[in-house]
C-alpha positions as CSV (number, residue, x, y, z in Angstrom):
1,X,2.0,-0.1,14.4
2,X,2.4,0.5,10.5
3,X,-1.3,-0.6,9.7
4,X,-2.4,1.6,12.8
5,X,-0.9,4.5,11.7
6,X,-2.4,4.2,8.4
7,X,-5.8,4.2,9.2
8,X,-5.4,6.6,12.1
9,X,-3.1,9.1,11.8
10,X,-4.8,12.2,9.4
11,X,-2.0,14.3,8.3
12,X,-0.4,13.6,5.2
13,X,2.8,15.1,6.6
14,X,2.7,13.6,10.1
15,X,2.0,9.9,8.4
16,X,4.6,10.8,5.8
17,X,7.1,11.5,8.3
18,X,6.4,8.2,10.7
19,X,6.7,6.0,7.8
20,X,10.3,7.6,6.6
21,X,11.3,7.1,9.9
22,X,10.6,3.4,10.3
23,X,11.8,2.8,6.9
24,X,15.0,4.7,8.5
25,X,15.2,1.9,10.9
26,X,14.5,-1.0,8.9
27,X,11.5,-3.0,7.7
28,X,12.4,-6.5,8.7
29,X,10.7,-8.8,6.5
30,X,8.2,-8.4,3.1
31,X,5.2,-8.7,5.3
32,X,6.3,-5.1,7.0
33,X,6.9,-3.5,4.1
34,X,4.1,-4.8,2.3
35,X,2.0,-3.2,5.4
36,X,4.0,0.3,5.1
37,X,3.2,0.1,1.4
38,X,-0.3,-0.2,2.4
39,X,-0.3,3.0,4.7
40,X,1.6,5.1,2.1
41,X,-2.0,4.3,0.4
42,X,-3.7,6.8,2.9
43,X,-1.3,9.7,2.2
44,X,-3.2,11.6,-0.3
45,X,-0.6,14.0,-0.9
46,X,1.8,13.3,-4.3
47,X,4.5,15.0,-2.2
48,X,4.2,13.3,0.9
49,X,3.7,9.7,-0.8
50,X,6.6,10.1,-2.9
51,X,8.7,11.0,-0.6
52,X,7.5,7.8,1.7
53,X,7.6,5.1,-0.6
54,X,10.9,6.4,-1.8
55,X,12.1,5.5,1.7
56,X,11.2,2.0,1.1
57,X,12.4,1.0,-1.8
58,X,15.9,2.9,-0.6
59,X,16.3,0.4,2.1
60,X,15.8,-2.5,0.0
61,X,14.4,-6.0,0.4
62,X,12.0,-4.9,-2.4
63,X,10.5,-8.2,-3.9
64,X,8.2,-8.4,-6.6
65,X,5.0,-8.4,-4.3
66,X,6.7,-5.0,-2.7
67,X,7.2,-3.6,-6.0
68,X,3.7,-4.0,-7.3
69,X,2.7,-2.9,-4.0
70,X,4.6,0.3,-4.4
71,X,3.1,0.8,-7.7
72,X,-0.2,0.2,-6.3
73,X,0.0,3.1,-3.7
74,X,1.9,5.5,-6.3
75,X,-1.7,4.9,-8.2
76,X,-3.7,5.6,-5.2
77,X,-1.9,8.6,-4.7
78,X,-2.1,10.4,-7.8
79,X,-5.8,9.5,-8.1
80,X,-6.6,11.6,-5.0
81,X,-4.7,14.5,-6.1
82,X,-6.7,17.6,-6.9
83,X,-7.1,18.4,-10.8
84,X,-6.4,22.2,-12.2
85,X,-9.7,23.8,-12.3
């Protein structure tokens, strides 16, 4: 559902807001967060990101291969941003 999500859903808000919410519930294992990492990828919003990934690392289980991940999508957010004219 977290990999769907992230290729489908559009909105930077409504993807944002999904993922905080299953972070809410839990992420049972690395391979689940590693896939909600992925999605945060898609959010191209620095808001919306932060605010997402932040939700994962507060619910812990962050291993090294979530971390970098996490890093990783940080990156890919701030590349999309829009620069000052």
């Amino acid at each position: 559902m977290i990999a769907q999500a992230g290729r489908e859903i559009r909105s930077d808000y409504e993807l944002a807001s999904l993922l905080k919410a299953v972070a809410k519930r839990g992420l049972p294992d690395e391979a689940t967060r590693l896939t909600y990492a992925e999605a945060c990828k898609t959010i191209e919003s620095d808001y919306e990101a932060r605010h997402a990934l932040q939700a994962l690392l507060v619910g812990g289980g962050a291993s090294a291969p979530v971390l970098a991940a996490v890093v990783d999508a940080a990156r890919a957010s701030t590349r999309t941003t829009r620069q000052p004219a």
